[in-house]
C-alpha positions in Angstrom: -17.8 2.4 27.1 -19.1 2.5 23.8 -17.9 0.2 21.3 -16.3 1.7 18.1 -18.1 1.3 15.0 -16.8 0.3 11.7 -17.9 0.4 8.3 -16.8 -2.2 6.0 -17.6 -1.1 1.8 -16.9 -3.6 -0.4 -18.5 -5.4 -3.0 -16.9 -8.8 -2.8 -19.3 -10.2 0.2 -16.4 -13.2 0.7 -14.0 -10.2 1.7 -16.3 -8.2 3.7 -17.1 -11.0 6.0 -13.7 -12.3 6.1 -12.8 -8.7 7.4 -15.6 -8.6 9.6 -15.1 -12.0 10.9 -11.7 -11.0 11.9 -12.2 -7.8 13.1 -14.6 -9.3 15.6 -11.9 -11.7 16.9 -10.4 -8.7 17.9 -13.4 -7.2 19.7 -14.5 -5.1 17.3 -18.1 -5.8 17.4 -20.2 -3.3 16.1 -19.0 -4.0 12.2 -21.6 -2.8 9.6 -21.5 -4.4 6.1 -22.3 -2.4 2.8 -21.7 -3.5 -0.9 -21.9 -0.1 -2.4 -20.4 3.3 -1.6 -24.5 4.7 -2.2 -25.6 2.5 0.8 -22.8 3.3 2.8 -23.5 7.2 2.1 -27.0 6.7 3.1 -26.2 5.7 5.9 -23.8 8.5 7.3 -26.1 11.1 6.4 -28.7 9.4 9.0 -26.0 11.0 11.3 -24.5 7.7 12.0 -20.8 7.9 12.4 -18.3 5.2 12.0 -15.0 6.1 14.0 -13.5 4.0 10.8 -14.5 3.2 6.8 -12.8 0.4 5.4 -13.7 0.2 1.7 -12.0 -0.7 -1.4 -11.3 1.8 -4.3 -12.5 0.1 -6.3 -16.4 0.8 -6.2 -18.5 0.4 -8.9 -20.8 3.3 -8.0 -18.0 5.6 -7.0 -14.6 6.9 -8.2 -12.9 6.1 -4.6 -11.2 9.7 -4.7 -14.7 10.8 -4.7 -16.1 8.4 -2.7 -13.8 9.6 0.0 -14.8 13.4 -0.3 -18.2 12.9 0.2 -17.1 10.3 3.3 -15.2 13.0 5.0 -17.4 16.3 4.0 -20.7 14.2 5.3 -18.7 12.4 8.4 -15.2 14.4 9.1 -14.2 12.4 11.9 -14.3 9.0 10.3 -10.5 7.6 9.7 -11.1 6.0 6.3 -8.8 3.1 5.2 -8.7 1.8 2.0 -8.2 -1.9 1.5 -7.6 -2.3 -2.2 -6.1 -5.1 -4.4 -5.1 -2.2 -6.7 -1.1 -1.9 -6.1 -1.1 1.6 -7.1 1.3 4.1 -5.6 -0.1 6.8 -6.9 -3.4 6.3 -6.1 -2.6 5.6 -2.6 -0.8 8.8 -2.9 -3.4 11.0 -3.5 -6.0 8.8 -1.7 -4.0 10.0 1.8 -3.4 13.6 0.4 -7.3 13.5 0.3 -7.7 12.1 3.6 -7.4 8.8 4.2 -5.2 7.2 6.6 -4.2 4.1 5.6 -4.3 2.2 2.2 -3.7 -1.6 2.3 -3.1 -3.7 -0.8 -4.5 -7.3 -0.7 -2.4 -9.8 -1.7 -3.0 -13.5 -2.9 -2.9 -14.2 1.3 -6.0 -12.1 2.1 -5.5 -12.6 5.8 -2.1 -11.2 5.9 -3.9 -7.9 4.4 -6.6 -8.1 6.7 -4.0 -8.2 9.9 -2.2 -5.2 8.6 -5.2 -3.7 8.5 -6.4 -4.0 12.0 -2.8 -3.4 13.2 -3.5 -0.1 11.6 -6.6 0.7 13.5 -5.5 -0.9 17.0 -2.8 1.5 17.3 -5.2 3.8 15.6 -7.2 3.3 18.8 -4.1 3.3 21.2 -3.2 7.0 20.2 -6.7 8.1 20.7 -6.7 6.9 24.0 -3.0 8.5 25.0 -3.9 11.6 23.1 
């Protein structure tokens, strides 16, 4: 079986290896780091499709509204979660209206974040596979 790819966009390389680091405890091993949405977007229009984006909003090349339009008009099938320290309500809001399914605030206890998060995609995963 093929192993599900994930994207991880974010510009703080301590987070994105964190992330990675645990996402691979939890046999997620094909995890591609980017620091910018531009490399990231490069990449998908090589026709290389994540089955999940996790990226901060806030990019410093991108508005992360934007950032996700181009994500899901260039790659419609990637589920793109947004891991933000950016407690915005709003934001999050319209970042799902847009579609994005999941946005995650990091707290002081990064690793608490990060477990939401892959909570998120493991069930994520387990209603693919029952659907």
């Amino acid at each position: 079986m093929k192993s599900t790819l994930v994207f991880i966009v974010d510009k703080n390389p301590i987070h994105s290896s964190l992330l990675k680091y645990h996402l691979t405890i939890q046999r997620f091993s094909n995890v591609q780091l980017y620091h910018s949405a531009e490399e990231c977007l490069y990449r998908l229009r090589k026709d290389i499709t994540p089955q999940y984006l996790i990226t901060e909003n806030d990019l410093s090349d991108y508005d992360s509204l934007d950032f996700l339009r181009m994500v899901k008009k260039i790659s419609p099938s990637t589920q793109v979660l947004f891991f933000s320290s950016n407690d915005d309500p709003i934001l999050a809001m319209r970042l799902i209206d847009s579609g994005a399914i999941d946005y995650v605030i990091k707290t002081e206890k990064l690793d608490d974040g990060i477990q939401d998060l892959i909570k998120n995609i493991i069930f994520l995963q387990r209603e693919k596979i029952q659907a």
